[in-house]
C-alpha positions as CSV (number, residue, x, y, z in Angstrom):
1,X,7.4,-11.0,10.0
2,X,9.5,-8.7,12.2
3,X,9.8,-5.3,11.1
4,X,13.3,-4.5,11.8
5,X,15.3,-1.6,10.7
6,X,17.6,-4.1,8.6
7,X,14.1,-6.2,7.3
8,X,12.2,-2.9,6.0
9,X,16.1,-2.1,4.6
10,X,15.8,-5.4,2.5
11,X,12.1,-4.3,1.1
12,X,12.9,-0.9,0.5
13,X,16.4,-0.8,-0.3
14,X,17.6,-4.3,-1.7
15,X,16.4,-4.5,-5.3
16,X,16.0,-8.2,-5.3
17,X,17.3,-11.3,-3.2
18,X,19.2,-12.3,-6.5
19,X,20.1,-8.5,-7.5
20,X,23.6,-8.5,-9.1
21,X,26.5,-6.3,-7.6
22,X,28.2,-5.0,-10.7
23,X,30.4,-2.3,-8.8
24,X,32.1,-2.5,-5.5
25,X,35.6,-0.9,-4.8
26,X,36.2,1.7,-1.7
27,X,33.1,1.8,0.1
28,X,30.9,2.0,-2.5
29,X,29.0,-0.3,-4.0
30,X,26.0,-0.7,-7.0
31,X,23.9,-3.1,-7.0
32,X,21.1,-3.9,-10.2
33,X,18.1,-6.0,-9.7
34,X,14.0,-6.8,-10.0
35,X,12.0,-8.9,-10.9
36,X,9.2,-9.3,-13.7
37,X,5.6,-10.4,-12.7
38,X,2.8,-11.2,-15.2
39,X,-0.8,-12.3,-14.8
40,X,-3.3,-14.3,-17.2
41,X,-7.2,-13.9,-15.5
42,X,-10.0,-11.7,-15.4
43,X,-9.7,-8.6,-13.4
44,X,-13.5,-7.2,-13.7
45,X,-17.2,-8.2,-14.1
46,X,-17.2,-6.1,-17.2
47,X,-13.9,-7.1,-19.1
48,X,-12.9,-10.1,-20.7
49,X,-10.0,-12.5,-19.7
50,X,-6.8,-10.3,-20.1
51,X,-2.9,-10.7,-19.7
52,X,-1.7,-7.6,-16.9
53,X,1.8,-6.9,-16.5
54,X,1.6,-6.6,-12.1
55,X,4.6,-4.5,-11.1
56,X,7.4,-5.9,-13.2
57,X,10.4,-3.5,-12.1
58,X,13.7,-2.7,-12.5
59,X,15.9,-1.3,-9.8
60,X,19.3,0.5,-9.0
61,X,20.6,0.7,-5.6
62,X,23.9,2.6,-4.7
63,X,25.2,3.1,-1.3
64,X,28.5,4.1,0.2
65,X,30.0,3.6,3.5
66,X,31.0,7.4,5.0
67,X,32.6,5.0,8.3
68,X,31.1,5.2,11.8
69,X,28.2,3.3,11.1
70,X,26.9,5.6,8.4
71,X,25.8,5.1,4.9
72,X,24.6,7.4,2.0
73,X,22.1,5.5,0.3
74,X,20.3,6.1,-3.6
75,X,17.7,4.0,-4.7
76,X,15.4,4.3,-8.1
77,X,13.1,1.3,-9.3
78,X,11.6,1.5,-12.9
79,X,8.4,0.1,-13.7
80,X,6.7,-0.3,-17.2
81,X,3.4,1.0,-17.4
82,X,3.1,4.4,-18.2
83,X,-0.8,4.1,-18.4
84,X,-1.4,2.9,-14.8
85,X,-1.0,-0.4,-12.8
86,X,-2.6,-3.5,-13.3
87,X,-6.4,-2.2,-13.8
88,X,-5.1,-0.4,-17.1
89,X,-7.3,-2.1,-19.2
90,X,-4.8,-0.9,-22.5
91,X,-1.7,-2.5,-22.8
92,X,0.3,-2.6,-19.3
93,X,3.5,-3.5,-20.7
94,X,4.7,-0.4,-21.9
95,X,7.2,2.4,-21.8
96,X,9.2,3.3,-18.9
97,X,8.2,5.2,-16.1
98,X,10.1,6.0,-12.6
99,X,7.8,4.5,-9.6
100,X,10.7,5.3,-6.8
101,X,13.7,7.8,-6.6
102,X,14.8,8.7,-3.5
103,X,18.3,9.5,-1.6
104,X,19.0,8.7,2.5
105,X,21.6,9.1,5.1
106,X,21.5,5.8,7.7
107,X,23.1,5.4,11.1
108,X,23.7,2.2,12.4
109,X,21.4,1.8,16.0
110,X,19.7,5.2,15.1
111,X,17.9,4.6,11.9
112,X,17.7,6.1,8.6
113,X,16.2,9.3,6.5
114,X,15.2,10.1,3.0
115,X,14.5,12.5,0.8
116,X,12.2,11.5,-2.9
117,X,9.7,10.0,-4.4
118,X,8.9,6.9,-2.0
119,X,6.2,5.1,0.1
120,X,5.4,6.8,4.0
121,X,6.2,4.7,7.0
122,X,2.6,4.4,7.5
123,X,2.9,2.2,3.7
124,X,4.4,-0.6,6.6
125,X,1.6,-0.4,9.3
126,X,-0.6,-3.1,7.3
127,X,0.8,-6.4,7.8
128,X,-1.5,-8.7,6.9
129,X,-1.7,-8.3,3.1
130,X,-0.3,-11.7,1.5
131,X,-1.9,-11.3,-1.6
132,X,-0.2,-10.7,-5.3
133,X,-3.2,-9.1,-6.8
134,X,-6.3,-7.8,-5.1
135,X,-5.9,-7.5,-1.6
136,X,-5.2,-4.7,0.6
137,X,-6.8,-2.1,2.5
138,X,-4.8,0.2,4.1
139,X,-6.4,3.5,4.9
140,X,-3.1,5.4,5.8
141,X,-1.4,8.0,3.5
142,X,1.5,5.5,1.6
143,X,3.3,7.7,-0.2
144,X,4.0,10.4,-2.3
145,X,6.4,12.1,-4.9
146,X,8.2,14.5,-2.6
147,X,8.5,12.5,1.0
148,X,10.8,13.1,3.5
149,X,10.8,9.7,5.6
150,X,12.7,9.3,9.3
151,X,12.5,5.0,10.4
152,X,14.1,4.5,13.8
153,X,16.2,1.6,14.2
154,X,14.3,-1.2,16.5
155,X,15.3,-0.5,19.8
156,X,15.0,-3.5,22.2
157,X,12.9,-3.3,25.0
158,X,13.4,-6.7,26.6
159,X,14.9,-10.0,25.7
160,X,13.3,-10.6,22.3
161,X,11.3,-7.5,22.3
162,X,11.8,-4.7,20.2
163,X,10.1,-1.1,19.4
164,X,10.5,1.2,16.3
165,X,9.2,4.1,15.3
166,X,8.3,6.6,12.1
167,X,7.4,10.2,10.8
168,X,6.8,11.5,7.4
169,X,6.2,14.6,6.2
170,X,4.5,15.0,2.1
171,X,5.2,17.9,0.2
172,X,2.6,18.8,-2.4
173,X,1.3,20.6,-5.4
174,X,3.9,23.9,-5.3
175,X,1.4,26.0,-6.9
176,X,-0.6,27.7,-4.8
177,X,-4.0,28.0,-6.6
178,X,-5.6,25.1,-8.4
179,X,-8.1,24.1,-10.8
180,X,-8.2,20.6,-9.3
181,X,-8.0,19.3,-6.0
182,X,-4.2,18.3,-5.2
183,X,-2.7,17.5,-2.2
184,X,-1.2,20.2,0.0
185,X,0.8,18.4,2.3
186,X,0.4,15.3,4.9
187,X,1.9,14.1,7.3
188,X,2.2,10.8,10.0
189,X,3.6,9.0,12.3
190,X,4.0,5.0,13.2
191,X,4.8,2.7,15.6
192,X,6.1,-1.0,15.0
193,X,6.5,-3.6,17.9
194,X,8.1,-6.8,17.7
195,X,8.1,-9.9,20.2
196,X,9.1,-13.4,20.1
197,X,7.8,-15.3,23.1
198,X,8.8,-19.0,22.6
199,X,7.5,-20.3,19.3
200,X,5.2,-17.7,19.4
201,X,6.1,-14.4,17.2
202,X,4.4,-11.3,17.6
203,X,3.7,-7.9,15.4
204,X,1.6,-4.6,16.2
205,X,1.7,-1.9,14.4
206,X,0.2,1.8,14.7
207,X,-0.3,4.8,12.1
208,X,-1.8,8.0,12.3
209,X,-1.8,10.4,9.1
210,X,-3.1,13.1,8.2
211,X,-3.8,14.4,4.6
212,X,-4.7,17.9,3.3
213,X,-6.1,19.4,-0.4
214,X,-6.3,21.9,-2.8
215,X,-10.0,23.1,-2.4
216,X,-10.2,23.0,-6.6
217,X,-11.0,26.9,-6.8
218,X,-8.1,28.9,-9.2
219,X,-9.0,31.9,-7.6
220,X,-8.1,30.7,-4.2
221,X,-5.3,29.2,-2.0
222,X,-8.2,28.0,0.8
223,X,-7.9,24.0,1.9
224,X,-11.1,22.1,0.2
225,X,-11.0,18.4,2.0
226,X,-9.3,17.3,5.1
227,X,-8.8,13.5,5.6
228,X,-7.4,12.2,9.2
229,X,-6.6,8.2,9.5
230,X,-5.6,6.1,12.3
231,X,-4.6,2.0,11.8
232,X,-3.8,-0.6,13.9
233,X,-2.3,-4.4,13.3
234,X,-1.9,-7.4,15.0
235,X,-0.1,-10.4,13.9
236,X,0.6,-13.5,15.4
237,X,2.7,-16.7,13.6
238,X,3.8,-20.0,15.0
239,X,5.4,-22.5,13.0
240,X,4.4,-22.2,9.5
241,X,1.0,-20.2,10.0
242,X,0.2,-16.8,10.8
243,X,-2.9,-15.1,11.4
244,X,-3.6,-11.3,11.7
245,X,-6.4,-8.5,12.3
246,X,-6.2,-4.6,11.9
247,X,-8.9,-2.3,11.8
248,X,-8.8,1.8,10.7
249,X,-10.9,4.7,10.5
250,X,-10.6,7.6,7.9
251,X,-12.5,11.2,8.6
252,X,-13.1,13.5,6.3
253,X,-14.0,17.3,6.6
254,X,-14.5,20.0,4.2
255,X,-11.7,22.5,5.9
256,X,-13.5,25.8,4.4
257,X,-16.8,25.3,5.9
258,X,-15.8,22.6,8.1
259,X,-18.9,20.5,7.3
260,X,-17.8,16.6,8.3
261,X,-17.6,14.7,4.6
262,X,-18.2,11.6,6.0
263,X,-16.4,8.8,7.7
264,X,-14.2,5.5,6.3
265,X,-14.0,2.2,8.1
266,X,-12.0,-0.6,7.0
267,X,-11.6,-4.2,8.8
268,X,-9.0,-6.6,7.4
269,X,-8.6,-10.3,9.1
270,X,-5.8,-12.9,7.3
271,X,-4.2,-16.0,7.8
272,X,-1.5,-17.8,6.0
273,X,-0.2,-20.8,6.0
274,X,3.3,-22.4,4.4
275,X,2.5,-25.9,4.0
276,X,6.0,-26.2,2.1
277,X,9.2,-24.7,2.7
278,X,8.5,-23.4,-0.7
279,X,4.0,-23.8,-1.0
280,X,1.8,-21.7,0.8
281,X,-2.1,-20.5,1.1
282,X,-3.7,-18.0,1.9
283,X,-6.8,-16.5,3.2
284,X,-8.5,-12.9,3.7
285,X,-11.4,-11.1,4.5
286,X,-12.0,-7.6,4.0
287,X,-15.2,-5.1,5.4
288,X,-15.1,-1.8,3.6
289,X,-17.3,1.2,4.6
290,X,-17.8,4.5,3.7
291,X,-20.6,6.7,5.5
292,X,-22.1,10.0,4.3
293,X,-22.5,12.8,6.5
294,X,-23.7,16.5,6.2
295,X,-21.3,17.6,3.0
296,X,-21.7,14.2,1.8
297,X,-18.1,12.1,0.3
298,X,-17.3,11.5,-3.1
299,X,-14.1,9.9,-4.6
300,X,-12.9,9.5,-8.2
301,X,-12.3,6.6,-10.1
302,X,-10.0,4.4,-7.9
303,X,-9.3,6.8,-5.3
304,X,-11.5,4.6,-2.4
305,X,-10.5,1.7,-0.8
306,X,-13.3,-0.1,-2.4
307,X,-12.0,-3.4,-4.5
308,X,-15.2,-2.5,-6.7
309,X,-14.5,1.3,-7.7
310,X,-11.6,0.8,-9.8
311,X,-14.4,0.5,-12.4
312,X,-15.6,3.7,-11.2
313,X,-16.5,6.6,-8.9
314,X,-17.8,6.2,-5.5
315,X,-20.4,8.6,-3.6
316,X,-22.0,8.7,-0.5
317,X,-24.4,11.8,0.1
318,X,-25.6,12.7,3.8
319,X,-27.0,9.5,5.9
320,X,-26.1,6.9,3.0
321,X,-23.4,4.1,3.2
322,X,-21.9,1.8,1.3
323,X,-20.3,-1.3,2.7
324,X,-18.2,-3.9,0.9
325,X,-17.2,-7.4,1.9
326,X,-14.1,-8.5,0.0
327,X,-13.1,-12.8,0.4
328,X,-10.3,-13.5,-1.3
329,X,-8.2,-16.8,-1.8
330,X,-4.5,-17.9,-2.9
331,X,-1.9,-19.8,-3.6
332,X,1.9,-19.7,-4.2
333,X,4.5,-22.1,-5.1
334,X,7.8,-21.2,-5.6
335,X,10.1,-23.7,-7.7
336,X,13.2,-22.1,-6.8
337,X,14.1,-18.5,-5.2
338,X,13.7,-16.2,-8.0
339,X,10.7,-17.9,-10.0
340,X,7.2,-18.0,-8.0
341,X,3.9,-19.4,-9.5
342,X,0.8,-17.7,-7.7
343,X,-3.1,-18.3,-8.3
344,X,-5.5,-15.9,-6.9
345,X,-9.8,-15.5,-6.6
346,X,-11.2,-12.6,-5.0
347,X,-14.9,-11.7,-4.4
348,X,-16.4,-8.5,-3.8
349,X,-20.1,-7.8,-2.3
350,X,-21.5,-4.2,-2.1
351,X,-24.5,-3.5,0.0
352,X,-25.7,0.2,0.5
353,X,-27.7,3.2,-0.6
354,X,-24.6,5.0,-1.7
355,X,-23.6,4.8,-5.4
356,X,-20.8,3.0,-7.8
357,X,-20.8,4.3,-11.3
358,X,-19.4,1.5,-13.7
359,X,-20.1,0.8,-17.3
360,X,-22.4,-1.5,-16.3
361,X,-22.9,-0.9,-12.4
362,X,-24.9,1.3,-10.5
363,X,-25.8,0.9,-6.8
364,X,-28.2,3.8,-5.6
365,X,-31.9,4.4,-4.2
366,X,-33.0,1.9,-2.4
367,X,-30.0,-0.7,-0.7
368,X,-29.1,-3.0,-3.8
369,X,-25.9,-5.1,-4.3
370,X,-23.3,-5.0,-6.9
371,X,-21.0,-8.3,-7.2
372,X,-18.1,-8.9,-8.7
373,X,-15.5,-11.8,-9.0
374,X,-12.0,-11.7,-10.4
375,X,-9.2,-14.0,-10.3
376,X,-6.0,-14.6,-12.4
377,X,-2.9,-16.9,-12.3
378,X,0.7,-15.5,-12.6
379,X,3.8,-15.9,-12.4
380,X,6.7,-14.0,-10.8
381,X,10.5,-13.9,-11.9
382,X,13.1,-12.2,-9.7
383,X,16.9,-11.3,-10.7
């Protein structure tokens, strides 16, 4: 897909390709839209079969034209799970809670800033993550509470051929000393290219980012880890498929004694294919690995890009690794614009000397493997 200014406008900005426009007099208009998503499946090795509400949303958009090509834009999209996402194993369809807020200024054939609570250019450098449920592997920084985003418009480089660009910087915790370890600031930039060349279309993107934390100690304003992250993606589609590859590496340093943590690396190879103007599959495989080195690396519950750990915490001390190998299938069918039936299975394989503590998983010692399968059905509904 190409990643112009106007397309990322439509996924960031637009709240739905059915969203209703219920003001528009002098410049300004409102629009109201979102969709709600729900799957039926089983989303870990140690759960039963459970119903998961998967980002149902509702979203505001207001913009208003200042002339000359430039547009103050607000945007706010609610979800409804206070508890989580969709590996909150209580009830995911509960009470309000603000997911995006954010305000920007946009200039026609310059681009466009914001200010909020929002997702990091580098959120767009992974490209080749068709799934509804369980895929996905970017190793950037995505987004946080207090971003201040700058996307260029595409600027065209030749006949067909255009070439954006992005920088973000992350405000964090305000307080200076903390008991836990919260972010400090991060920052990145990103690169998007986009060629057509016949019937063949074309898509690389770049990121680098770099995150920094709270070293945990109350009695001290000193940096505890260090995380810097580099991406790249490839995409190329003709006719109704489209294949990809991207690869990235994550380092991580403790800043106070700059001992190296360890070292992320996370491969990600997709194709799709849209059999119907309305039908497609899909196909991924992911290669996940985390290596230990002198301080050793540790994440909580979630917090890796392991598939596997949302059942638990992840650790790697000095010279152990952990690798996971992630296949995942789907299939969509959508019977008109705004409803969309999807099926997903996803496999995860975990081979290492490294540990994953579950309720009822442990990988550690000697290399052992930890499986798990999880797949649901779902169904999407946008207005």
């Amino acid at each position: 897909m190409e990643k112009t200014l106007l397309a990322l406008a439509v996924a960031a900005v637009a709240t739905s390709a059915s969203a209703a426009t219920v003001y528009n007099n002098d410049g300004t208009q409102v629009d109201v839209g979102g969709r709600f998503d729900v799957a039926l499946g089983k989303f870990n090795d140690d759960e039963r079969a459970d119903l998961r509400n998967v980002g149902s949303r509702l979203e505001f958009k207001a913009q208003h034209d200042l002339g000359e090509g430039v547009k103050v834009i607000g945007y706010t999209r609610l979800h409804f799970n206070d508890g989580g996402d969709k590996w909150d194993t209580g009830s995911s369809f509960n009470n309000i809670k603000t997911n995006k807020l954010w305000l920007a200024l946009q200039k026609d054939e310059v681009g466009r800033v914001s200010f909020g609570k929002q997702d990091t250019t580098g959120d767009a450098v992974e490209i080749n993550d068709h799934s509804y449920l369980f895929g996905g592997s970017n190793n950037l920084f995505t987004g946080g509470d207090k971003v201040v985003s700058f996307r260029s418009a595409d600027f065209q480089l030749a006949e067909g051929q255009t070439l954006g660009f992005g920088a973000d910087y992350t405000f964090g915790e305000a307080k200076k000393n903390n008991a836990e370890t919260k972010l400090k600031y991060a920052y990145g930039t990103s690169a998007f290219y986009a060629g057509q060349f016949a019937d063949v279309g074309v898509n690389l993107n770049a990121g680098y980012t770099v995150e920094v934390h709270d070293n945990g100690d109350v009695l001290s304003n000193d940096t505890g880890r260090k995380v810097q992250s580099w991406r790249v993606a490839s995409q190329f589609a003709y006719g109704p498929v489209a294949f990809g590859a991207e690869y990235g590496q994550s380092f991580y340093k403790d800043h106070q004694t700059q001992d190296k943590q360890g070292k992320g690396r996370f491969l990600e190879v997709a194709a799709k294919y849209q059999y119907l103007d309305n039908a497609s599959v899909y196909a991924a495989w992911e290669r996940n690995e985390y290596k230990g080195y002198k301080a050793g690396l540790s994440f909580d519950k979630g917090d890796a890009n392991f598939l596997r750990t949302v059942v638990g915490d992840l650790g790697v001390a000095q010279k152990q690794k952990l690798r996971e190998n992630v296949y995942l299938v789907g299939a969509d069918y959508a019977f008109t614009k705004n409803v969309v039936a999807y099926v997903e299975y996803a496999h995860s394989r975990v081979k290492g000397t490294g540990s994953i503590e579950g309720d009822d998983v442990k990988v550690t010692g000697k290399t052992k493997r930890a499986k798990d399968n999880r797949y649901a059905v779902g169904l999407r509904v946008y207005f």
